[in-house]
C-alpha atoms as one frame of an Amber mdcrd trajectory, in Angstrom:
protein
-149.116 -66.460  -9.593-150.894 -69.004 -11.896-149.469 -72.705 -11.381-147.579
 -73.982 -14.810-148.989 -77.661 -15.893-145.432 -79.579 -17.070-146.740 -82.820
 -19.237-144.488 -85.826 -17.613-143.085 -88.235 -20.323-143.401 -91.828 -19.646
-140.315 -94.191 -18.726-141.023 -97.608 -17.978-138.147 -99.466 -15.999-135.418
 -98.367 -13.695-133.298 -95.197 -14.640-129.978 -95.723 -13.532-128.634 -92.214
 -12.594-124.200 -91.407 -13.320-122.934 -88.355 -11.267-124.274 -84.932 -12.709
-127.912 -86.406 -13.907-131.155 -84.151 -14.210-133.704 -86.443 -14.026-137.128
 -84.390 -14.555-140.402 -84.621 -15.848-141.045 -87.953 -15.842-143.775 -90.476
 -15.192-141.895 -93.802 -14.206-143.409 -97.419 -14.260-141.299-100.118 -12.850
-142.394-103.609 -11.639-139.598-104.353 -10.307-136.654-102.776  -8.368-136.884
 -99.415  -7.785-138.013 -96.509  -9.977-134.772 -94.553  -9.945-131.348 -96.162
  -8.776-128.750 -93.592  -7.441-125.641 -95.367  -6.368-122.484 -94.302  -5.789
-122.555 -91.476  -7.545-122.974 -87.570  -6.821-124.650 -84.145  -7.302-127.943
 -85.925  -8.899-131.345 -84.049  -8.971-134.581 -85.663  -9.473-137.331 -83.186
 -10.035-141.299 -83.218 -11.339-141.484 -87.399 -10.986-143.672 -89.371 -10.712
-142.968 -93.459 -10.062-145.270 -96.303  -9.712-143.651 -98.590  -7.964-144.840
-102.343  -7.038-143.644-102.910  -3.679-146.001-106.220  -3.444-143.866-109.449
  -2.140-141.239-106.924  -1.407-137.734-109.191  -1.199-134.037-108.887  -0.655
-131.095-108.542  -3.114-128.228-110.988  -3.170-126.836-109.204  -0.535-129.379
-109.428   2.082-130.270-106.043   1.746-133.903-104.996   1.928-136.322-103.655
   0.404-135.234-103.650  -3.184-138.746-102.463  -4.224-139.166 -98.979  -3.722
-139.178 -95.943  -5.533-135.930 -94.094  -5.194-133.030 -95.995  -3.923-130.033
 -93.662  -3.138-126.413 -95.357  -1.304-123.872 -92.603  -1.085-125.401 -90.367
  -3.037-123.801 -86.825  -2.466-125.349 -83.778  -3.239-128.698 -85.624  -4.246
-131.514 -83.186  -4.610-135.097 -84.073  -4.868-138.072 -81.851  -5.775-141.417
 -82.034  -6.187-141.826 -86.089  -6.598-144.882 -88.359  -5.944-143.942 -91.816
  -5.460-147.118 -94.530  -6.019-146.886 -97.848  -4.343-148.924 -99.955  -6.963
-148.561-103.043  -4.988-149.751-102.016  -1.817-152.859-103.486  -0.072-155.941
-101.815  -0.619-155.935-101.683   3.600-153.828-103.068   6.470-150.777-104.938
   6.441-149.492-107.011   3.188-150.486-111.004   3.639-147.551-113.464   2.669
């Protein structure tokens, strides 16, 4: 069976997902944060994304926790289903570990 080419549309900043979401197709730029933010809520699906991420410097939130740089952040997130997503550190290194 011949493989389908989907066209991703490009978001650039954090999508900030509410119980129920379909968040698909997508090509996601963020400098900051994470790509997609799934918090609290439930029975989200992320499918056929893409996020560059830049996880360079790579700091805490207000509350200590850390890394708030990535690409998907989920915290009690029931029922979250994720297909088929590539997830780009654009910030990283080129090799070895990240220099302060």
């Amino acid at each position: 069976m011949a493989e389908t080419s989907v066209t991703l549309t490009r978001h650039d900043g954090t999508i900030v997902a509410h119980s129920g979401d379909v968040i698909k197709d997508l090509d996601i730029y963020v400098n900051s944060g994470a790509g997609i933010e799934v918090n609290g809520v439930q029975n989200v699906t992320i499918s056929n994304v893409r996020i560059h991420y830049n996880g360079a410097g790579n700091k805490s939130d207000d509350l200590g926790n850390k890394p708030i740089n990535m690409g998907i952040r989920a915290v009690n997130a029931a029922g979250l289903k994720i297909d088929q997503v590539e997830i780009i550190n654009a910030g990283a290194p080129a090799s070895g570990a990240e220099l302060s």
